[in-house]
C-alpha positions in Angstrom: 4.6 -14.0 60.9 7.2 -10.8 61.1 6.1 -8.0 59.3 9.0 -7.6 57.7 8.0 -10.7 55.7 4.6 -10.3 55.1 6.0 -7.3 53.3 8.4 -8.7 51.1 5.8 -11.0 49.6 3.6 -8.5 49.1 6.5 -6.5 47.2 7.2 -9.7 45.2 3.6 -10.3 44.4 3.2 -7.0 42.9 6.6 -7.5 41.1 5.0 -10.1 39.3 1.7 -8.5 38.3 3.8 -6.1 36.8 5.9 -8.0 34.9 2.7 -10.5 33.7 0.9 -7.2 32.7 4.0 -5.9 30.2 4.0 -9.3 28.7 0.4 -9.3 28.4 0.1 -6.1 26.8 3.3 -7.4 24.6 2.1 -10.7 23.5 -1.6 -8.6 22.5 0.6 -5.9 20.6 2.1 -8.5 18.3 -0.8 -10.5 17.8 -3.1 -7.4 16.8 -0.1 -6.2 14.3 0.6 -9.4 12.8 -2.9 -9.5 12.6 -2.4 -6.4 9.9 -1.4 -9.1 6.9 -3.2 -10.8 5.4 -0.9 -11.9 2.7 1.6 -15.1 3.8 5.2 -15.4 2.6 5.3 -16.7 -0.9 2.5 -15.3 -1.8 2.6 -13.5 -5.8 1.3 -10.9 -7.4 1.8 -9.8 -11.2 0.9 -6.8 -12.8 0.3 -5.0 -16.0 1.3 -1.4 -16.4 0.3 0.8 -18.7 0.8 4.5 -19.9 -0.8 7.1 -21.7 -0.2 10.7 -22.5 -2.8 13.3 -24.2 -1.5 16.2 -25.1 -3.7 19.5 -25.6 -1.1 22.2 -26.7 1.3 22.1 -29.3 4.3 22.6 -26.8 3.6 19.9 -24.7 5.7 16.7 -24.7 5.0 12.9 -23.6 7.2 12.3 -20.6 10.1 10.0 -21.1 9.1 7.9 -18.1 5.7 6.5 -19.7 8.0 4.6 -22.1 8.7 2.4 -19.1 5.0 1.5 -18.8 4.6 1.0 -22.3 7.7 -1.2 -22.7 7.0 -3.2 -19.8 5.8 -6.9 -20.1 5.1 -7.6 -16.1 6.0 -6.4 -12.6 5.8 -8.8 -10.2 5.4 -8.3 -6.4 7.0 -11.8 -3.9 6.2 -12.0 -0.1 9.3 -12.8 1.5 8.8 -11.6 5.2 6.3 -10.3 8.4 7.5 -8.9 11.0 4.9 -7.8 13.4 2.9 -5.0 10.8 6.1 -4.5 8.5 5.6 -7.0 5.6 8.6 -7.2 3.2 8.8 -8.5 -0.9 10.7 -8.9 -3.8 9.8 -6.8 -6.8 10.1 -7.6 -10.3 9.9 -5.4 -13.2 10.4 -6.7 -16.7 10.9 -5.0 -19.5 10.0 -6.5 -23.4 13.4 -5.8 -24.2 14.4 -8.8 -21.5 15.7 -6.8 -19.1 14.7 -6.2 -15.8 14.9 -3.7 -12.5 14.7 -6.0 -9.2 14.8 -4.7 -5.6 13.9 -5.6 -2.2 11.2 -3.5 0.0 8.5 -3.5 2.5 5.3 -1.7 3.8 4.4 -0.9 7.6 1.0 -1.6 7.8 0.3 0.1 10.3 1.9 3.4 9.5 1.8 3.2 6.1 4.9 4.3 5.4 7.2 2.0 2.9 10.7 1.3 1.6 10.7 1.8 -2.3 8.5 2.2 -5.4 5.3 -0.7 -4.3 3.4 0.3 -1.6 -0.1 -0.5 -2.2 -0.4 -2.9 0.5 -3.1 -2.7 3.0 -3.7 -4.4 6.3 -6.7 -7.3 6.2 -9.8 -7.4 6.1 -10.8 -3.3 6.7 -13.9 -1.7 5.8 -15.6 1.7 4.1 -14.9 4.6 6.3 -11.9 2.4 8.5 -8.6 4.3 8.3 -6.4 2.9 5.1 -3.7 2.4 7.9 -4.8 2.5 11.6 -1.6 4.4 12.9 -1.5 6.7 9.9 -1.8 10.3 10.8 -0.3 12.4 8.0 -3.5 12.4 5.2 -6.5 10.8 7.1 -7.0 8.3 4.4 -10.1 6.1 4.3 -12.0 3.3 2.4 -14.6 4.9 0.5 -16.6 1.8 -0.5 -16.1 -2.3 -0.2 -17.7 -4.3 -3.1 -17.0 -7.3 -5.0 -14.6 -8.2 -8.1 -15.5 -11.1 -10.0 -12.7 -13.8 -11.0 -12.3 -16.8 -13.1 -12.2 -18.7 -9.7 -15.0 -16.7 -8.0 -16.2 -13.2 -6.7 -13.6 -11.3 -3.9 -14.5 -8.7 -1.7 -12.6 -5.6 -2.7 -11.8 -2.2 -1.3 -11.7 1.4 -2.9 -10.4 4.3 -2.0 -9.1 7.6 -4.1 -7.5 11.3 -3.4 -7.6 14.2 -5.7 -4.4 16.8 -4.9 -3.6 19.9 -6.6 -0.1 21.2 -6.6 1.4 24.7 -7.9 4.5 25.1 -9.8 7.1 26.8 -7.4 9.2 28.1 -10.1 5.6 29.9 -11.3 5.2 33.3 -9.2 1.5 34.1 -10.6 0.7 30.6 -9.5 -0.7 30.0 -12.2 0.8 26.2 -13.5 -0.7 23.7 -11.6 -0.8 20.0 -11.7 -4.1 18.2 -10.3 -3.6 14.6 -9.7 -5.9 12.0 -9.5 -5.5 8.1 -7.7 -8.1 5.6 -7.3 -7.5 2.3 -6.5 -9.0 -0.7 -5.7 -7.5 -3.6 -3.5 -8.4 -7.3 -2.5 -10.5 -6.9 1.1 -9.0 -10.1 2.5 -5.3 -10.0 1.6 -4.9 -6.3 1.6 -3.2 -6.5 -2.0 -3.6 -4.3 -4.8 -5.9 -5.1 -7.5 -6.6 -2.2 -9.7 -4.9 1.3 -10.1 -5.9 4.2 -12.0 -3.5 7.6 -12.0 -4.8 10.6 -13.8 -2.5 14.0 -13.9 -3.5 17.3 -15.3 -1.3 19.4 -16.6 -2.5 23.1 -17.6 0.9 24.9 -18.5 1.6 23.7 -21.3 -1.4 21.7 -21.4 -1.7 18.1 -21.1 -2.4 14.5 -19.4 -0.9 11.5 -18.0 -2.7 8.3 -17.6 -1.0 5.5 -15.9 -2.5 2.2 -14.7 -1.7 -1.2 -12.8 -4.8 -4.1 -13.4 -3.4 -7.6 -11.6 -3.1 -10.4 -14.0 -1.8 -13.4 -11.9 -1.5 -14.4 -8.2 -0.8 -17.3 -6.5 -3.4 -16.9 -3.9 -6.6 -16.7 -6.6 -7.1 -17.4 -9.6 -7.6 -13.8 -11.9 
């Protein structure tokens, strides 16, 4: 046989490798990132909010926005859509007063980055000291501790993690105003979704705190 051939099979051969190894590596990408949810579409979530203020010194003032906790009767998060690590919902937040604020958003998974005002969604099934999200480079974030939440349908695994930051008040040169913020949370091991939230802000010119919370009351996918 001419070499000539020989040759252009041997080019072809290769071409083919190639091309079976980029779909390979393609077909493995999207399975490990779909493998990030592990909520499905139509899946629900409802919520009760609730806010507190405590107020120290006699020029401090409850901020307006904790009358939207307090006047809220549920917020409910929908799973409409995934899309590789990207998983998109409806949310629902309803006020006593019958109205209501609706929007659409979504969550990368992976990156943790997100669209709107939800984004306590975490990928499946992760453990203590695993990265919150695995592509996530910004903070470092990781699961502190995995234990168990009981239910009225039975016990879940559940996941907690929390971060303590300390800002100053630009507009303060002494730097002396500061506002120390505290969030722990804990969120359902096996669908990534969160369960309990716990917000804590100190405030030490003037001096006061903010307590706001999110506790799951409803879900499709157990019973609470």
């Amino acid at each position: 046989m001419p070499k000539k051939a020989i040759s252009k099979k041997v080019y072809i051969a290769i071409f083919l490798l190639v091309i079976l190894g980029i779909a390979t590596a393609a077909i493995v990408y999207i399975t490990q990132s779909s493998k990030l949810a592990g909520v499905n579409v139509g899946d629900t979530f409802t919520y009760k909010l609730m806010g507190y203020s405590v107020l120290f010194s006699s020029d401090a003032v409850t901020p307006a926005y904790l009358s939207q906790y307090n006047n809220t009767d549920y917020y409910q998060v929908t799973i409409t859509g995934i899309k590789g690590s990207v998983v998109s919902f409806d949310t629902v937040w309803q006020f006593t007063n019958g109205t209501a604020v609706q929007n659409s958003e979504w969550v990368n998974l992976a990156y943790g980055n997100s669209s709107g005002d939800f984004w306590a969604i975490y990928p499946s099934n992760i453990n203590a000291k695993n990265m919150l999200y695995p592509k996530e480079a910004n903070t470092g974030l990781v699961v502190n501790s995995t234990g168990s939440q009981p239910y009225s349908s039975d016990t879940r695994q559940t996941n907690y993690w929390s971060i303590e930051n300390v800002f100053t008040d630009a507009n303060d040169p002494t730097g002396n105003t500061v506002q120390d913020v505290l969030t722990s949370l804990y969120f359902d091991k096996q669908t990534g979704m969160l369960v309990d939230l716990t917000n804590i802000q100190y405030y030490n010119n003037p001096q006061y705190n903010i307590i706001t919370t999110w506790q799951l009351t409803n879900s499709t996918v157990w019973n609470v």
